[in-house]
N, C-alpha and C positions, 0 to 999 in steps of 0.2 A: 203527650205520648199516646198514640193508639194504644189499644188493645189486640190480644192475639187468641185465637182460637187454635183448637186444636179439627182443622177440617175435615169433618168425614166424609167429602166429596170428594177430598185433593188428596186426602191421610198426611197431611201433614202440616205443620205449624203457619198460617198464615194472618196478615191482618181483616183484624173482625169486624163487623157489620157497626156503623154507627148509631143505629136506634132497632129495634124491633121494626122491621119490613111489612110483618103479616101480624094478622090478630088472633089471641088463643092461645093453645099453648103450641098447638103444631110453630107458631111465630116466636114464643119463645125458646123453643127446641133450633129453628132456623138461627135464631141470633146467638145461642149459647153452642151452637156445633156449626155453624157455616161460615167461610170465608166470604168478603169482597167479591174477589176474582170468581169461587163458587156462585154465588149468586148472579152476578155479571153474567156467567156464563147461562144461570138458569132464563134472566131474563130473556136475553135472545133466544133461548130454545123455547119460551111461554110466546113469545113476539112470533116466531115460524108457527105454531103449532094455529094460536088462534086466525092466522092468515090464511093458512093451507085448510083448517077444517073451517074457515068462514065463521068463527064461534063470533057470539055476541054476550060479552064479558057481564054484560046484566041478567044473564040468560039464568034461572040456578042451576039447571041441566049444564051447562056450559062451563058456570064456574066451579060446580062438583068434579067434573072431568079434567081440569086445568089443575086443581090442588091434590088428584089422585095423580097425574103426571109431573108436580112438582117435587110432592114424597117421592115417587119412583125414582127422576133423579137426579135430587138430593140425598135420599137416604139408601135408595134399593139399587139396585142392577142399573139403574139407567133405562128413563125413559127413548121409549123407537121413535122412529123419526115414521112420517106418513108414508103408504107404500107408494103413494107417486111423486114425493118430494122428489126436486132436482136440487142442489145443491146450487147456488148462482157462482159462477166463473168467477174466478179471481182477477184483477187489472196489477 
């Protein structure tokens, strides 16, 4: 039987994270308030962001700015997308 969160991404009842994702507590804050789908979804928005600002994920510049846009959102208003992001076409 999964488990279920209570998602403060989604606000509402979803199934929960199988292990702690990130390390600390910010990780276990992710695991005991985020859903699957939430995090799915943060994934691909961390996959755009380091592509479009060319980050290099060993960088500590790089990955300070990735976990302050991951809080944003996950927990806050929601992280902006780049001002020259294009959206790619749907097939």
């Amino acid at each position: 039987m999964s488990r279920t969160v209570k998602c403060e991404k989604l606000g509402k009842e979803a199934e929960g994270l199988d292990f702690q994702s990130w390390p600390g507590d910010l990780g276990l804050r992710i695991y005991e308030n985020i859903s699957k789908e939430a995090w799915a979804m943060w994934i691909n928005h961390q996959t755009m962001l380091i592509n479009e600002y060319r980050l290099n994920p060993m960088d500590p510049k790089s990955k300070e700015f990735v976990v302050g846009e991951m809080e944003k959102f996950l927990f806050g208003e929601g992280a902006e997308l780049p001002d020259e992001f294009v959206a790619p076409e749907e097939k």
